[in-house]
C-alpha positions in Angstrom: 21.2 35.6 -13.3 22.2 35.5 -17.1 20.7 38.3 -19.8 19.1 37.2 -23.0 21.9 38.0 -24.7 24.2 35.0 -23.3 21.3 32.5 -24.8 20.6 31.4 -21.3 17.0 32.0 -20.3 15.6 32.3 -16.9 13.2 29.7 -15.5 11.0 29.8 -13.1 8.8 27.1 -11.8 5.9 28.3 -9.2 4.0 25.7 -7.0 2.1 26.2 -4.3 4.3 23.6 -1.6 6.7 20.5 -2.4 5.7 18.0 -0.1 6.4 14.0 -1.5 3.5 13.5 -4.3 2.3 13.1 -8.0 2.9 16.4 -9.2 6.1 17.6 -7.3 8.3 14.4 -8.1 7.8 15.3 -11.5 8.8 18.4 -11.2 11.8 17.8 -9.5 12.5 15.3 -12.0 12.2 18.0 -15.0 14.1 20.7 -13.2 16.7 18.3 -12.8 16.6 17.0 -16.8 17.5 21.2 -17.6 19.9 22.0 -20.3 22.1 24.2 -18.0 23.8 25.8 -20.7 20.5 26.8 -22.0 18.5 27.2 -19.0 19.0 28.4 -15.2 16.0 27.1 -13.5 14.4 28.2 -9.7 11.7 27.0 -7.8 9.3 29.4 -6.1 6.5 27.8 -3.3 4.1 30.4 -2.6 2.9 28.6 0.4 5.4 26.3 2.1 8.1 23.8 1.2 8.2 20.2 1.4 10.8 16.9 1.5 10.5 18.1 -2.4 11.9 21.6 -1.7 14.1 20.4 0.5 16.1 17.8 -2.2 15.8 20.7 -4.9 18.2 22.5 -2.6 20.7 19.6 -1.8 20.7 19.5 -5.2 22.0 22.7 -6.0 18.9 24.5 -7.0 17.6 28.1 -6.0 13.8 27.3 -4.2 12.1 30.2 -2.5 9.3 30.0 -0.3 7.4 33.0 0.1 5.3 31.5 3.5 1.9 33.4 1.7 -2.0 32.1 0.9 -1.8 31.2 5.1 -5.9 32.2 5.0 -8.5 31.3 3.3 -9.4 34.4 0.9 -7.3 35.4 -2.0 -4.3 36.4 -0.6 -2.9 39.8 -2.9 0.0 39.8 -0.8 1.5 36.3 -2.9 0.8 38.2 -6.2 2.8 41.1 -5.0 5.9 38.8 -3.3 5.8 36.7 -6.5 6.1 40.1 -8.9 8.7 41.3 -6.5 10.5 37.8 -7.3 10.1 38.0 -11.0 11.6 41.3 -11.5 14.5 40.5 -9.1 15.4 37.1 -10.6 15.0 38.8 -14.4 12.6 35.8 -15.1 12.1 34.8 -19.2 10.0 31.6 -18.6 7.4 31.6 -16.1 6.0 27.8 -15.8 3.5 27.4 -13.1 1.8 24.0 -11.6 -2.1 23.4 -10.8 -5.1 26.1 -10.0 -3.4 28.3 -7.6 0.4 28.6 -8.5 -1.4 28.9 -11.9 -4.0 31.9 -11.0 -1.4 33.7 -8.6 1.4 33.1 -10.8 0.2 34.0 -13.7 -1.7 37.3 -12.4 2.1 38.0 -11.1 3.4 37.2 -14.6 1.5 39.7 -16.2 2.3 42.5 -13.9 5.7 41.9 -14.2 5.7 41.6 -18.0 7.3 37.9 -18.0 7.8 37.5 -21.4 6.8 33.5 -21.8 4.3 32.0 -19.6 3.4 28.4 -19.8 1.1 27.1 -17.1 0.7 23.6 -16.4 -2.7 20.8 -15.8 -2.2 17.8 -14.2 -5.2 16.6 -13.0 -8.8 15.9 -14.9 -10.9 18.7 -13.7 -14.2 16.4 -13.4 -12.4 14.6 -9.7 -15.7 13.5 -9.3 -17.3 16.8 -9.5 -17.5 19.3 -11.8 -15.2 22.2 -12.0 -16.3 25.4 -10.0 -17.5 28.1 -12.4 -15.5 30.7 -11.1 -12.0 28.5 -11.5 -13.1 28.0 -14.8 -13.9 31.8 -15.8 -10.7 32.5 -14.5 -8.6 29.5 -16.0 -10.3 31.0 -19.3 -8.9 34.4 -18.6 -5.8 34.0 -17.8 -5.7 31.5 -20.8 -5.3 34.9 -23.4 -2.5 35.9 -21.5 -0.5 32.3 -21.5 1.6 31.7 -24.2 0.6 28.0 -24.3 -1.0 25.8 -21.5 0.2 22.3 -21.0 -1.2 19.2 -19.9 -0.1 15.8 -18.8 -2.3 14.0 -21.3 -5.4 14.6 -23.8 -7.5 13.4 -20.9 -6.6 16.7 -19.4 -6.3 18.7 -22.5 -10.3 17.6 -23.3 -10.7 19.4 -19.6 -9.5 22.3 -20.8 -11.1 23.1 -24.0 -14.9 21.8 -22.6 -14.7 23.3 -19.4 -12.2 26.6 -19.5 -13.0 26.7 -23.4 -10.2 27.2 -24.4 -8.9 26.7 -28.1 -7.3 23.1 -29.0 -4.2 25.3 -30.8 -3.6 27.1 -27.2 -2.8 23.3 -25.5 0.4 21.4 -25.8 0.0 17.9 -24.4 3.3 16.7 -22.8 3.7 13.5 -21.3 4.9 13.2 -17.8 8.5 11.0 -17.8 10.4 8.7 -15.4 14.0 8.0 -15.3 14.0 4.3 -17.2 17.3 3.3 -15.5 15.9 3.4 -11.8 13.7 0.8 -13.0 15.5 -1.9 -14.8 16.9 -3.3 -11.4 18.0 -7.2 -10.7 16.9 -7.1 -7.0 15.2 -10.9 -6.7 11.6 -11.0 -5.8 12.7 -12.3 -2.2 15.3 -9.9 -1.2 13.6 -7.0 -2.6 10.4 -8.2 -0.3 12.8 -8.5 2.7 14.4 -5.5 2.2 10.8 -3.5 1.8 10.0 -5.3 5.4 7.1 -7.2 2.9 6.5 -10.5 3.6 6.5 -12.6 0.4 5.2 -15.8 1.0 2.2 -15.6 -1.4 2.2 -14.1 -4.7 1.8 -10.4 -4.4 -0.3 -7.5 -5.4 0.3 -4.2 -4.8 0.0 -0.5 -5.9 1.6 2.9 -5.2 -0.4 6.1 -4.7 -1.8 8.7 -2.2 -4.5 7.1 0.2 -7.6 9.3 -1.3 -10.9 7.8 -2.3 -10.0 8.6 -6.3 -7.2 5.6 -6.0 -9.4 2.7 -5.2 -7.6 1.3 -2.8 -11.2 0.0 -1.0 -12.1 -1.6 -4.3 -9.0 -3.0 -4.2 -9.0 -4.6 -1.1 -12.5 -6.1 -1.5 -11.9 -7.2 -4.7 -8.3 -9.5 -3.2 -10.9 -10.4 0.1 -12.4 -13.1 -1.7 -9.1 -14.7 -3.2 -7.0 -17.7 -1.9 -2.8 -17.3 -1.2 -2.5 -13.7 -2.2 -1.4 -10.9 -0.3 -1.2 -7.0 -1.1 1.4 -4.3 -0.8 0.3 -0.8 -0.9 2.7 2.2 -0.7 1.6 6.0 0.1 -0.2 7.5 2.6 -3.3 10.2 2.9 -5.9 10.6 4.6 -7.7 7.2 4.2 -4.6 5.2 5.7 -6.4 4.3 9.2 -9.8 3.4 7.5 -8.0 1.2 4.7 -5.9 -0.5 7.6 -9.2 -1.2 9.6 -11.0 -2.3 6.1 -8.3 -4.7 5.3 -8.4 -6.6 9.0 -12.2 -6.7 8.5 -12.0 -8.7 5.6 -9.2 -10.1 6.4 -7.0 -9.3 3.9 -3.2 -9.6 4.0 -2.3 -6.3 3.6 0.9 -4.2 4.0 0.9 -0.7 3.8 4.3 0.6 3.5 3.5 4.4 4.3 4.9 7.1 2.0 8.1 5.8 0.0 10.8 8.2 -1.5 10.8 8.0 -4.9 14.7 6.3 -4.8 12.6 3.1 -3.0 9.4 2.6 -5.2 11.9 0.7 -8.1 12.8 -1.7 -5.1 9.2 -1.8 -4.1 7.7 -2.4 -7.5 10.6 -5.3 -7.6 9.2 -7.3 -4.5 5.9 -7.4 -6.6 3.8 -10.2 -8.9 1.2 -7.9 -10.2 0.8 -4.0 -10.3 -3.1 -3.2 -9.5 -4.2 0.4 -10.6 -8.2 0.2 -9.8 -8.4 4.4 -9.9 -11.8 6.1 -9.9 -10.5 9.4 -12.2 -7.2 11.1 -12.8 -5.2 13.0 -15.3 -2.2 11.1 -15.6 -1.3 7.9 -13.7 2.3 8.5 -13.6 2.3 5.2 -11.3 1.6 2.8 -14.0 4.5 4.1 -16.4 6.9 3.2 -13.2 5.1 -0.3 -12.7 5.2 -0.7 -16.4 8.9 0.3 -16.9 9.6 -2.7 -13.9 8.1 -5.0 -16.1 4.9 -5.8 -14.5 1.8 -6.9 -15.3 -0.6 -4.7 -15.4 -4.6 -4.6 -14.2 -6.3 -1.2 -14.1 -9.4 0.5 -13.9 -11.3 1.4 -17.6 -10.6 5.4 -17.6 -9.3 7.6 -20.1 -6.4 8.7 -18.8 -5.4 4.9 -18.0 -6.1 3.6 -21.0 -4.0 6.6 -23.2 -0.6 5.1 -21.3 -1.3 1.6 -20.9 -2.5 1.1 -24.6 -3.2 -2.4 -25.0 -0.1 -3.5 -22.9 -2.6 -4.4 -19.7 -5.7 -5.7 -18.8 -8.5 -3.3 -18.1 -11.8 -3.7 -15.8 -14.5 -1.7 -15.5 -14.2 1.1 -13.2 -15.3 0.4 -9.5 -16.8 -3.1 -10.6 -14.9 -5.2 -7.4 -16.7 -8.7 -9.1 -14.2 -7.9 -12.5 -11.1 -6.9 -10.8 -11.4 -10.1 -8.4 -11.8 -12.3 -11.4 -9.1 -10.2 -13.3 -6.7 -11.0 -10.7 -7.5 -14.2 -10.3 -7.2 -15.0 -14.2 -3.3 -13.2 -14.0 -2.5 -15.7 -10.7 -3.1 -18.6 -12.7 -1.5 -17.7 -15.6 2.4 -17.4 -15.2 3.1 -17.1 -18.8 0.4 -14.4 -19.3 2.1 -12.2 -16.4 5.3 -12.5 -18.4 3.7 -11.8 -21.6 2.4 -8.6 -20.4 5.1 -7.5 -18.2 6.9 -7.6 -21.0 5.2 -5.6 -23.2 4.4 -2.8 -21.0 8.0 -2.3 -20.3 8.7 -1.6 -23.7 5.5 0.2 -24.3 7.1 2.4 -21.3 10.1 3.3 -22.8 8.2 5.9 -24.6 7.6 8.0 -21.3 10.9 8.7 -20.7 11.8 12.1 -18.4 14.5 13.0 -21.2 11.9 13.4 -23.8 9.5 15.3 -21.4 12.2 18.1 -20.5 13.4 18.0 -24.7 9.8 19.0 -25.2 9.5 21.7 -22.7 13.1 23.2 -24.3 12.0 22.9 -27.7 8.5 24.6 -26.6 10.1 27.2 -24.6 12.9 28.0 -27.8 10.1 28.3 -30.1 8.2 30.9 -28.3 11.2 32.7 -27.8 12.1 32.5 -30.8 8.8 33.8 -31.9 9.0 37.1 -29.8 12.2 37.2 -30.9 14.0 36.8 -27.8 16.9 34.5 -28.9 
């Protein structure tokens, strides 16, 4: 790997595994947006790899996976591998994702004198409950030795300073991107349906996202149970696929659940769609409705901070978990062609703000100017 000297910096990106989600299709998306003639990025898992890991490497990019926190203690032996792989790889820029790539990594980091360390939040840390207290002594900690910590939207930032109390100067919000192309497809309605294996003969509802209770998929369903010639879409899977199948034959909803999509097929999905429903109990940052947004769909989703920073006024928001509103929400949006159009059309160009270009400028420009700062470049 490169020296200072040649103004290409070393980054490394530490997560705990890279299955298909949230959190690692965005990284793979930033590691991808690099300035390679500023940057030579790896990918460290300290625990296993992932479909994730997998297209990193088809891609060209270095990912090691260092098979570690197998138990469940703290497991020393991943601080000492990670160290071991930040002085081999001559690391400048240590960015690390979520609570344990974030401890581990960053206790590693400090060992190994990595001289820029910028650890990333993607989630609201109230998910229902409150934060343990020992993440949070910790996350306060390891705050002093972090150059600056990132998160996906002020929703997660406010996490930060009231629970880790940390200082509002220490946090750089950074929006999560998508890539706008993959999303201005032509695919009609009908032959994006047939080629999901969705049948559209009704106007359709759907939504994207892991099958976990903080999605709403149940309020979803309930909401839709009541309603005449609609039927819903829903791609992901969890753990709450086999209880959200049985819930939708109860109430006899017409319901198909695609199972986990690739991030190439959710532009093709989103096109086989009438209206996007996002009815989520809490999250950070709903990276979800930027991608239905940037397809040009109308919008219904639940009242929540981190929902309402994206969608701006660009949607219609219900209150959250209130099945009666969402029902009559959705009801309102089937009836109304030209009000699905209106707002289809201004959250797509309300999404053209969250583009993964300006997400991966920010990260450069953040990562020159604390460079620049130690005096490093």
């Amino acid at each position: 790997m490169s020296e200072p000297g040649n103004r290409i910096f070393n980054v490394l990106h530490v997560v705990s595994r890279l299955p298909v989600g949230g959190v690692e299709n965005m990284l793979l998306k930033v590691v991808r947006g690099y300035d390679k003639k500023r940057f030579n990025v790896s990918v460290c898992c300290i625990k296993e790899g992932g479909d994730i890991a997998d297209e990193l490497i088809r891609s060209g990019h270095k990912v090691d996976v260092l098979n570690k926190m197998k138990g469940r203690g703290f497991d020393w032996s991943a601080v000492y591998a990670l160290y071991k792989l930040l002085k081999r790889e001559n690391i400048h820029v240590l960015r690390t994702h979520q609570y344990h790539a974030n401890l581990y990594g960053r206790l590693a980091g400090i060992l190994a004198g990595v001289p820029v360390m910028v650890p990333s939040f993607h989630s609201s840390y109230k998910s229902p409950n409150e934060p343990k207290i020992h993440r949070r002594c910790l996350n306060r900690l390891l705050a002093f030795f972090s150059d600056k910590l990132v998160a996906v939207s002020n929703t997660v930032a406010s996490d930060i300073m009231r629970y880790d109390g940390v200082n509002a100067k220490k946090i750089k919000v950074n929006y999560n991107g998508i890539v706008m192309d993959k999303f201005n497809q032509d695919t009609p309605k009908q032959e994006a349906g047939r080629l999901m294996n969705i049948p559209v003969h009704s106007l359709l509802v759907g939504t994207t996202g892991r099958l976990k209770e903080e999605k709403g998929h149940k309020i979803l369903l309930s909401a839709v149970s009541g309603l005449e010639a609609i039927s819903v879409a829903i791609a992901g899977d969890g753990p709450l696929r086999a209880e959200l199948r049985g819930l939708a034959d109860r109430l006899k909803v017409d319901c198909t659940f695609t199972g986990q999509l690739s991030p190439e097929k959710i532009p093709l999905f989103l096109n086989s769609l009438d209206i996007f429903c996002f009815p989520s109990l809490w999250g950070g940052f709903p990276t979800a409705l930027i991608e239905a947004m940037a397809a040009g769909l109308p919008v219904v989703a639940s009242d929540i901070p981190s929902n309402r920073e994206v969608l701006a006024d660009t949607g219609i928001f219900v209150p959250r978990g209130d099945e009666e509103a969402l029902a009559k929400t959705i009801k309102m949006l089937i009836d109304d062609p030209s009000l699905r159009n209106e707002l289809g059309g201004k959250a797509r160009e309300r999404s053209k703000s969250f583009s993964i270009g300006n997400t991966v400028k920010t990260y450069e420009n953040l990562f020159g100017d604390i460079l620049k700062k130690k005096r490093l470049m």
